[in-house]
C-alpha positions in Angstrom: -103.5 41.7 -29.2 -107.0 41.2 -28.8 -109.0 42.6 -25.6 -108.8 39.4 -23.8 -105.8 38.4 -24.3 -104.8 42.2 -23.1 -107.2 41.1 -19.6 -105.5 37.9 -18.8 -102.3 39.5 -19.2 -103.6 42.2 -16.8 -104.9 39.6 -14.3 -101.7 37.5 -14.1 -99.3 40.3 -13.6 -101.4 41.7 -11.1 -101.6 37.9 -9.0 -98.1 37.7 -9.6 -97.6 41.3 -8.0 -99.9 40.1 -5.1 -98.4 36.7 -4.3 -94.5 38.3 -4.7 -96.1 41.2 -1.9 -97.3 38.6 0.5 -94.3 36.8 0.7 -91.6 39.4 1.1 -94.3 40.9 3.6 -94.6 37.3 5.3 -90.5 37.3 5.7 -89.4 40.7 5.8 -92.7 42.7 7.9 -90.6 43.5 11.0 -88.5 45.8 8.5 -91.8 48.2 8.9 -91.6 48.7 12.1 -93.0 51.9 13.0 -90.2 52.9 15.3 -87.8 52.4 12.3 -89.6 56.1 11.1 -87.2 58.9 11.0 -84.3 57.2 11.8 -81.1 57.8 9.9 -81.1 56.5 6.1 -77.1 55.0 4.8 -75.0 57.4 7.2 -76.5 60.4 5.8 -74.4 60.4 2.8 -77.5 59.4 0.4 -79.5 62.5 1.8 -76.4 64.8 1.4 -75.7 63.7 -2.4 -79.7 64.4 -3.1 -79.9 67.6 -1.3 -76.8 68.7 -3.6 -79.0 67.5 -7.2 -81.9 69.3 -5.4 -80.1 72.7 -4.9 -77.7 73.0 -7.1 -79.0 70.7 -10.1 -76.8 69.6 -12.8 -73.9 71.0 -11.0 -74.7 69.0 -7.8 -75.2 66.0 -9.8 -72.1 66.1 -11.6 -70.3 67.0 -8.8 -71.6 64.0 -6.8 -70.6 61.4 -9.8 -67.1 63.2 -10.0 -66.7 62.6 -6.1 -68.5 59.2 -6.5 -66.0 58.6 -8.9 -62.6 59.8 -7.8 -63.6 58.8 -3.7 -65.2 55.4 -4.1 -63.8 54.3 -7.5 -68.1 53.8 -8.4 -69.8 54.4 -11.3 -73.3 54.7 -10.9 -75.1 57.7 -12.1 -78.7 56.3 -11.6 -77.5 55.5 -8.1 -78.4 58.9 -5.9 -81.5 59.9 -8.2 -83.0 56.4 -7.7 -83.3 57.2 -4.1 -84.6 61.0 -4.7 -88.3 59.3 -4.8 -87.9 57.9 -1.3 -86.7 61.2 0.0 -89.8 63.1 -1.7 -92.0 60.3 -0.7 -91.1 61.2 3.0 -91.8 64.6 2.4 -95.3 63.6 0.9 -96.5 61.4 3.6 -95.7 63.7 6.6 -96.7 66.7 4.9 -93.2 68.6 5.0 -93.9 69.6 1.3 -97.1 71.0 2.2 -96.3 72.9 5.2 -96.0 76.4 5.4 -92.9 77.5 7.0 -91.5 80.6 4.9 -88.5 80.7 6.3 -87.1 77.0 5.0 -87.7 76.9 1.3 -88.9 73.2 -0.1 -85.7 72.0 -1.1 -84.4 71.9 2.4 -87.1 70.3 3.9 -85.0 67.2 3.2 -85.9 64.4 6.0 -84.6 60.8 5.9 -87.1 58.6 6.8 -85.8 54.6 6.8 -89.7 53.5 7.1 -90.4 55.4 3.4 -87.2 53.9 2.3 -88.5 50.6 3.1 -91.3 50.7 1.7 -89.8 52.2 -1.6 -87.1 48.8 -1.6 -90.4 46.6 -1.1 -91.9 47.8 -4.1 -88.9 47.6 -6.5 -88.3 44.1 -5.1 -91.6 43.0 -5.3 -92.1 44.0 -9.4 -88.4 42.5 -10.0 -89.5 38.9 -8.9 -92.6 39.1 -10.1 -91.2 40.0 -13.2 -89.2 37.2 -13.0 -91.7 35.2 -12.2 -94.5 35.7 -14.7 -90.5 35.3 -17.3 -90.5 31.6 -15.8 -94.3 31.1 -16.6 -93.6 32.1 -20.3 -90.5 30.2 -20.8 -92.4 26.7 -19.2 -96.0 27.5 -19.6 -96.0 25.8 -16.1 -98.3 28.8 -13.8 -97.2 26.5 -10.4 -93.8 27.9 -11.2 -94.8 31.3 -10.7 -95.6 31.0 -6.9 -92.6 28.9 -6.3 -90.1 31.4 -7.6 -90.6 34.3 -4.7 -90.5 31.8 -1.7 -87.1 30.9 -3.3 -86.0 34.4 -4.1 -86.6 35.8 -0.7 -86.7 33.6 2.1 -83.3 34.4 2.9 -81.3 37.3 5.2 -80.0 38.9 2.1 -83.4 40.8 1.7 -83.1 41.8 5.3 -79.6 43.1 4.6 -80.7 45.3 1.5 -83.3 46.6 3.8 -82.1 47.8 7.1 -78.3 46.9 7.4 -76.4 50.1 7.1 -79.1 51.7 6.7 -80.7 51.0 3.4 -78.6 52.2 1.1 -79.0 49.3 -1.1 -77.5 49.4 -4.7 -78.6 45.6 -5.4 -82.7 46.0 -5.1 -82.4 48.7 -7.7 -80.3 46.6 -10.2 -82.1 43.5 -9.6 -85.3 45.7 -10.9 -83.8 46.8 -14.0 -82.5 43.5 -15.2 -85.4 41.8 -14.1 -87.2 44.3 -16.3 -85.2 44.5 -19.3 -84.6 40.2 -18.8 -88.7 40.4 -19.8 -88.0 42.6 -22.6 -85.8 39.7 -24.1 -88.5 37.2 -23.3 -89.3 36.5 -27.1 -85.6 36.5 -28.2 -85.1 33.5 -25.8 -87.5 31.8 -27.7 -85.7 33.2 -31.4 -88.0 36.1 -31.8 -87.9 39.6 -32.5 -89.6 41.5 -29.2 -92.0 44.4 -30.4 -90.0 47.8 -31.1 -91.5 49.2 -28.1 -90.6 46.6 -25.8 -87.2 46.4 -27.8 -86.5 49.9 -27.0 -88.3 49.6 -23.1 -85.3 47.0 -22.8 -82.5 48.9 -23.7 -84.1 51.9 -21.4 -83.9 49.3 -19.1 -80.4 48.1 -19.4 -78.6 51.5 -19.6 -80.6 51.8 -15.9 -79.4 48.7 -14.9 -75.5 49.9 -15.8 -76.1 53.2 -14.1 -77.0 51.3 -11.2 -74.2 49.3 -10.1 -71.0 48.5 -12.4 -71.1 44.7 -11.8 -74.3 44.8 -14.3 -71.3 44.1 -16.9 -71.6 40.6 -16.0 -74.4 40.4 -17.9 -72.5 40.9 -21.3 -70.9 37.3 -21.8 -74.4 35.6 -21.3 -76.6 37.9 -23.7 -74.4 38.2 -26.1 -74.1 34.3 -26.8 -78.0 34.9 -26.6 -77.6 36.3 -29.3 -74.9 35.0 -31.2 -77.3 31.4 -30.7 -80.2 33.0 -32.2 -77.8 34.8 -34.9 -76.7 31.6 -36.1 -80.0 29.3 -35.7 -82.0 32.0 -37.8 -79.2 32.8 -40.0 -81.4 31.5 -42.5 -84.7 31.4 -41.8 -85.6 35.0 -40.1 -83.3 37.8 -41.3 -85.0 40.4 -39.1 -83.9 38.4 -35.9 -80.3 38.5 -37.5 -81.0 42.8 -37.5 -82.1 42.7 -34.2 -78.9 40.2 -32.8 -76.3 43.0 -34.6 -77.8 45.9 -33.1 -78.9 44.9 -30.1 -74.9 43.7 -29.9 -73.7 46.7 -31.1 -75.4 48.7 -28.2 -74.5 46.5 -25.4 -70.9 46.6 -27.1 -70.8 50.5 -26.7 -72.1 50.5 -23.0 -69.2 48.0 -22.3 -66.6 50.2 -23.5 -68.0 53.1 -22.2 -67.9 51.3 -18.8 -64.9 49.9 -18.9 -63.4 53.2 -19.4 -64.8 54.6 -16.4 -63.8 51.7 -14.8 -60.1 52.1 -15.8 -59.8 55.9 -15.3 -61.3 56.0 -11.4 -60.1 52.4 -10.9 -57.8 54.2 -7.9 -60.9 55.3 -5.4 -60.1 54.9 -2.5 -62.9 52.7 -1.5 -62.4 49.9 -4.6 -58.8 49.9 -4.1 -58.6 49.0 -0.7 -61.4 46.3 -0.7 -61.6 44.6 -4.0 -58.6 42.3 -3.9 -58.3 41.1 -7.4 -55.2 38.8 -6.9 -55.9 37.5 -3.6 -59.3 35.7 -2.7 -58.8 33.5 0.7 -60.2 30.0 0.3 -61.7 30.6 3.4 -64.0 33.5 1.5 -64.9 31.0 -1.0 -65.8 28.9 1.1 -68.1 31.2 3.3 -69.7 31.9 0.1 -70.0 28.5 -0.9 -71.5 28.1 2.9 -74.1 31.1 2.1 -75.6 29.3 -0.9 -75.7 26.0 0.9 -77.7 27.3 3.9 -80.0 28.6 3.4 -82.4 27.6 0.2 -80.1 24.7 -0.9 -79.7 26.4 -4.3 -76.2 25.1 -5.1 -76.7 22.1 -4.3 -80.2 21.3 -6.4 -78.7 23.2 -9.1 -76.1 20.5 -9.5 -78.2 17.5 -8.9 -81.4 19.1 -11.1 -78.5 19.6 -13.5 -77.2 16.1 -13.8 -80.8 14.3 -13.8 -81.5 16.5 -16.5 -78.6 15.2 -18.7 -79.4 12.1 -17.7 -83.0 11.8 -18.7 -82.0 13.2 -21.9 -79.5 10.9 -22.5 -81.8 8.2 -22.5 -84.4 10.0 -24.2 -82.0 10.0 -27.2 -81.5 6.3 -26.8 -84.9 5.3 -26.6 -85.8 7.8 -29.6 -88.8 9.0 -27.8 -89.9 12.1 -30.3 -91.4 14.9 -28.7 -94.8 17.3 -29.6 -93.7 20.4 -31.6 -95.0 22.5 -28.6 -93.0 20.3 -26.0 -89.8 20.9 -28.0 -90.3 24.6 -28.1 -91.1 24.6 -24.5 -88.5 22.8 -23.5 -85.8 24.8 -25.6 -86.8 27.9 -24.4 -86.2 26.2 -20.7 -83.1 25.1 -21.8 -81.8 28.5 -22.9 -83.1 30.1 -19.9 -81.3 28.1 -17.2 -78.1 28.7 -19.7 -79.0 32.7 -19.3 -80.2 32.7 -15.5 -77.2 30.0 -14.8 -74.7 32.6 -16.6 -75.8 35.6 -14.7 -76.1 34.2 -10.6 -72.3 32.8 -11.3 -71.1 36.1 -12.5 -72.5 37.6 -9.8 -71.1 35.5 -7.6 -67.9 35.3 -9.1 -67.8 39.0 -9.5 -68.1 39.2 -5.4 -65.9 36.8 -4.3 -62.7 39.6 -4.6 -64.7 41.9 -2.3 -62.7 42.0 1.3 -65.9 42.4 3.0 -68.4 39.4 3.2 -72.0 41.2 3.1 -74.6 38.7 2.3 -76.5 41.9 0.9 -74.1 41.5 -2.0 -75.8 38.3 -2.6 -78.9 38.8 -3.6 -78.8 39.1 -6.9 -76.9 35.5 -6.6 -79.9 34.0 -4.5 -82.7 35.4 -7.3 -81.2 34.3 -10.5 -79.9 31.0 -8.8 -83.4 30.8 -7.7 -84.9 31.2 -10.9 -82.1 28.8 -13.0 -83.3 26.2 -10.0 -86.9 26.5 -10.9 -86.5 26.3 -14.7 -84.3 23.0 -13.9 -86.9 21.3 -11.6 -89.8 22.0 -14.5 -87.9 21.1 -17.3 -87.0 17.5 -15.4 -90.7 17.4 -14.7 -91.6 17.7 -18.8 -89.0 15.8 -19.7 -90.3 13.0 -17.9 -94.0 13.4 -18.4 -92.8 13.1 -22.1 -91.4 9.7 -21.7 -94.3 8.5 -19.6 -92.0 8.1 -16.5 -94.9 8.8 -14.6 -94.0 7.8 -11.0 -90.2 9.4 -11.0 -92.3 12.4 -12.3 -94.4 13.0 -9.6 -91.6 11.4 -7.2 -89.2 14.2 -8.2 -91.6 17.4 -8.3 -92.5 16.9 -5.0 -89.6 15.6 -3.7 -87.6 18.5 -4.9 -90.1 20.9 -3.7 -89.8 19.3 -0.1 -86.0 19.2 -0.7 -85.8 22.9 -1.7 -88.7 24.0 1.5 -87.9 21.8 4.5 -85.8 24.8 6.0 -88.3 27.2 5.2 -89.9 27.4 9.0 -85.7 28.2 10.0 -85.4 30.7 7.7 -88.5 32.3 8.8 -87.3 32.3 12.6 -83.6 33.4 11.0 -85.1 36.8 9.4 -87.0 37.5 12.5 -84.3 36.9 14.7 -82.0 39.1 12.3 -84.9 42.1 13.1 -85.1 41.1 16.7 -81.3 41.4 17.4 -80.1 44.1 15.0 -82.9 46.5 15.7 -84.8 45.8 18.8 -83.2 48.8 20.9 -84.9 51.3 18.4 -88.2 50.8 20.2 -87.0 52.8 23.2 -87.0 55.8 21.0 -90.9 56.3 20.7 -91.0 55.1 24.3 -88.3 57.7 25.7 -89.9 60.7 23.2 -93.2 59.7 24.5 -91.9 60.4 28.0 -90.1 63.6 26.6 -93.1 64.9 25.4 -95.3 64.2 28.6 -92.9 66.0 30.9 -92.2 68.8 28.9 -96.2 69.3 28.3 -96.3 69.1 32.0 -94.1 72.3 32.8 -94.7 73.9 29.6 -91.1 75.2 29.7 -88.1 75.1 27.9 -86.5 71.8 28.6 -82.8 70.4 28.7 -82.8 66.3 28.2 -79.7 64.0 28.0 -79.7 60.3 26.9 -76.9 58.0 27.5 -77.6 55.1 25.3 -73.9 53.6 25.2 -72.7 52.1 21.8 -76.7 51.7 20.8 -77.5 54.9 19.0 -75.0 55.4 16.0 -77.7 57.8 14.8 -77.0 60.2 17.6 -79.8 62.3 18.8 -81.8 62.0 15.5 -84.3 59.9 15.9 -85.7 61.5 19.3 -85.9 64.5 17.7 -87.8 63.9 14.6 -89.9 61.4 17.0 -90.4 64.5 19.2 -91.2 67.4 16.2 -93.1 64.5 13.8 -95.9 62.8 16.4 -95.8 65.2 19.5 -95.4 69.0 17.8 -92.6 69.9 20.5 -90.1 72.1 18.7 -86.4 70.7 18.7 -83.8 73.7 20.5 -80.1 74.5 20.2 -78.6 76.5 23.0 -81.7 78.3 23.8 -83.3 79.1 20.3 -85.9 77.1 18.3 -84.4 75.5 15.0 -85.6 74.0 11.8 -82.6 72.0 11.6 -79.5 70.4 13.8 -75.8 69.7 13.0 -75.7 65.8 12.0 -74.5 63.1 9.8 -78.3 63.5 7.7 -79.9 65.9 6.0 -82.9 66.8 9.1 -85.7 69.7 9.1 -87.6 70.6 12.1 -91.3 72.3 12.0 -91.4 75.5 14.6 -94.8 75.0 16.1 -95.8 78.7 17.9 -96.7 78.1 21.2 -95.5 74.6 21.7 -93.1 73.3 24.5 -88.9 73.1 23.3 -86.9 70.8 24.3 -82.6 70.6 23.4 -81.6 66.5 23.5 -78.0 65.7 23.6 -76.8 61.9 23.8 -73.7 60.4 24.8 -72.4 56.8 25.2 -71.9 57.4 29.2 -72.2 59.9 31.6 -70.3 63.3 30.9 -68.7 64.8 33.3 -70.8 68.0 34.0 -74.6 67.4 33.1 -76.8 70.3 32.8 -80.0 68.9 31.7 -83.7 68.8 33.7 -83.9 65.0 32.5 -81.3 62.3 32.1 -82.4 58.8 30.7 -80.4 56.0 30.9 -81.3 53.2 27.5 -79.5 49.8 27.7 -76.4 48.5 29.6 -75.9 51.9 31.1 -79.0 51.8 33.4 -77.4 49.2 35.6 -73.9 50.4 35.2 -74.7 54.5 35.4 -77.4 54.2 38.2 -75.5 54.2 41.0 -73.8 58.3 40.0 -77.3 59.3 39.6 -77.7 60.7 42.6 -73.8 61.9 43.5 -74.9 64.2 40.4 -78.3 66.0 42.0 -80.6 63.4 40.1 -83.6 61.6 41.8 -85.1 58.3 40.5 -88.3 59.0 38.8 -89.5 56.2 36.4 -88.2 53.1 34.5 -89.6 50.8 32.1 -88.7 47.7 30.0 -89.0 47.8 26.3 -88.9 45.0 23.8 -88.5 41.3 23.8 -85.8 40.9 25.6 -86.8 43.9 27.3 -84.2 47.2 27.3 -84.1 49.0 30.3 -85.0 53.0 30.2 -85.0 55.0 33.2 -85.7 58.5 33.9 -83.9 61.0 36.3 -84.9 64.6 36.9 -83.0 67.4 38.6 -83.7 67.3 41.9 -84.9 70.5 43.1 -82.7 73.2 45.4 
């Protein structure tokens, strides 16, 4: 490959990785929030499975996929070390790995941080779609394609789900990376070539990643291997080394198979699979929630079946008319063809492969919405060649932007639907720099030891967590238990607390309404409870000090101090 062939390629990939970055930025900003920092990351049970690998290495590892295993019925050993890099990212950027705290070796420094984790998601979706992406502009030669593809792929709440909702502990970004990456390894045997031996063994790499991912990456199977078994049979004569590459590329996805599908079998009674996926009973009110999810938003389904039919059509006729096509056209049109069969393949076993699960997450859906997205795409430009071919000039142009418009009138909607999923779902965290703001300012005040309750109601599923590290991270005040400075409190994540000589302490406790005895020199009151907790205040020695309202629609906080004796 000469040098400038080697600089365009550079150049594309990198405005592909630009463009794919704006628009998940564009839809999906609010998820890097700053207030989102150092709050608790998938119910802690991420941070507790990577704390194990870090301290007790191969043991803790093995001991995680045996639990994994015989608990949850999952197989996926990539699964806890893929998120290892967020949780040494976080330890990077706020300087935890740096700091010099004798007493707390490095491997319990552990912090979750669902800001770092964020980030870390963005990146691995933004190089899956546009990897995908630069695929389509190979298979159609049609660049336009490549910006279409993301604002498909991620206008929708399923990003925002993979994100935030429970907490980022996404299996789905990870696997879409690592078949979108080894999908771009198979680029030239779509087209019946034999890929590079570097990029053929890249791919593999890539695929045993994508299996220790996520299990349901077995629905890939059916669709590659007719892949193959197409270009087995169209170059049986003509190029033996494809025929090499076919059988052993076969043979290998053949072995992880099995492998799988003995895992599967032996741990098939966790707990977790066995009481959610209902193999034998799907309601039809399920499939037709799902049938509503693909509808809504980015009428995928829908275009799918009408790009589908006009394509038949149009070839129909271009048979009868025995228009004859450029060698180029045919190639590029072929190689279309047998990518909407592969991308087609893949979104409907992923979506068939959900439909058993009890529990309707749209995060479950995103690999569905990206490869529908792409199978779309690849319809709408192959339509569009086909009819340039047969001089059908006017339905041409009719149809490319009609189903553009068709595909993008709800665009505006879905924008206001993934800020509106931020806004309601995650609104109430912005009282937590706002309250350890205050926290901070009083205790700096007195320079004493300090006692400070919250009652938040049903807001703050994290507990006291996010004060904390909010306190110890931006405003140096150590974090107390019962009198004495710690590194490190009792809760559902992985935490560590600097000890900062000289600084103010202060011990927060949190409760959904007011406890019966409170002996704290601050109360705040976050939410609902303000109006409804107000009035015992002062029956309970408190005096009114401040309030504030926080966020659009604004969340009450209020602040009442001990009143002095």
């Amino acid at each position: 490959m000469s040098n400038i062939k080697i600089g365009k390629t550079v150049v594309k990939s990198a405005a592909l990785l630009l463009w794919s970055a704006l628009l998940v930025f564009i839809f999906h900003h609010r998820a890097f929030a700053p207030e989102l920092r150092y709050t608790r990351v998938a119910e802690g049970n991420i941070s507790k499975g990577v704390y194990s690998i870090w301290s007790d290495g191969i043991h803790g590892y093995i001991a995680n996929l045996r639990g994994d295993a015989y608990q949850g019925g999952r197989i996926r050993p990539l699964h806890q070390l893929y998120y290892c890099v967020p949780f040494i990212l976080t330890m990077v950027l706020n300087g935890d790995i740096f700091y010099h705290d004798p007493e707390v070796p490095i491997k319990d420094r552990i912090n979750g941080d669902l800001q770092t984790h964020v980030i870390y998601l963005f990146v691995s979706l933004v190089i899956a779609v546009s990897t995908l992406s630069w695929l389509t502009w190979c298979l159609t030669g049609a660049w336009w394609s490549a910006l279409i593809l993301p604002i498909y792929a991620v206008s929708n709440t399923a990003v925002c789900e993979n994100f935030l909702v429970n907490y980022c502990d996404s299996g789905e970004i990870g696997q879409l990376l690592f078949i979108s990456l080894y999908l771009a390894s198979m680029a030239k045997a779509l087209e019946g070539k034999v890929p590079r031996p570097w990029v053929e063994v890249s791919g593999i790499c890539f695929l045993l990643m994508a299996f220790a991912m996520k299990e349901t990456t077995i629905v890939l199977v059916p669709v590659v291997m007719v892949l193959l078994a197409w270009g087995f049979f169209r170059s049986a004569r003509e190029n033996r080394e494809f025929r090499r590459f076919a059988v052993r590329h076969a043979m290998i996805i053949g072995l992880l198979t099995c492998l799988l599908l003995i895992a599967v079998y032996v741990y098939r009674s966790g707990n977790y699979v066995s009481q959610n996926y209902k193999l034998q009973e799907i309601p039809l009110d399920r499939i037709g929630l799902s049938l509503e999810i693909m509808c809504s938003a980015i009428p995928l389904l829908p275009m799918f079946v009408v790009g589908s039919g006009l394509a038949v059509i149009v070839s129909i006729l271009a048979v009868r008319s025995r228009i004859q096509y450029a060698t180029g056209v045919v190639r590029s049109m072929t190689a279309s063809t047998i990518g909407i069969i592969v991308f087609a393949g893949i979104f409907a076993g992923f979506w068939v492969i959900n439909l058993p699960w009890s529990g309707m997450l749209v995060k479950y859906y995103l690999p569905v919405f990206v490869f529908a997205s792409t199978a779309v795409l690849l319809i709408q430009v192959l339509v569009i060649q086909m009819l340039w071919q047969q001089r059908l000039y006017a339905a041409c142009m009719l149809w490319a932007v009609g189903s553009i418009v068709f595909m993008t009138s709800d665009i505006g909607g879905q924008y206001k639907k993934t800020r509106s999923f931020y806004r309601d779902n995650y609104e109430y965290r912005k009282t937590v720099p706002v309250v350890a703001q205050d926290i901070r300012d009083s205790s700096m005040r007195t320079n004493k030891p300090g006692r400070v309750h919250i009652v938040a109601g049903r807001l703050f599923q994290e507990g006291v967590l996010p004060f904390c590290r909010q306190l110890n991270r931006f405003h140096d005040i150590n974090i107390a238990q019962k009198g004495t400075i710690v590194s490190r409190i009792k809760a559902c994540e992985k935490n560590y607390f600097r000890r900062y000589p000289g600084r103010p302490a202060v011990e927060v406790t949190l409760s959904e309404g007011l406890p019966k005895v409170l002996d704290a020199n601050d109360v705040y009151l976050v939410g609902d409870v303000a109006q409804n907790e107000a009035n015992q205040m002062e029956s309970c020695g408190y005096q009114f000090c401040m309030e504030r309202s926080v966020g659009n629609p604004g969340i009450r906080v209020a602040r009442y101090t001990k009143r002095k004796l």
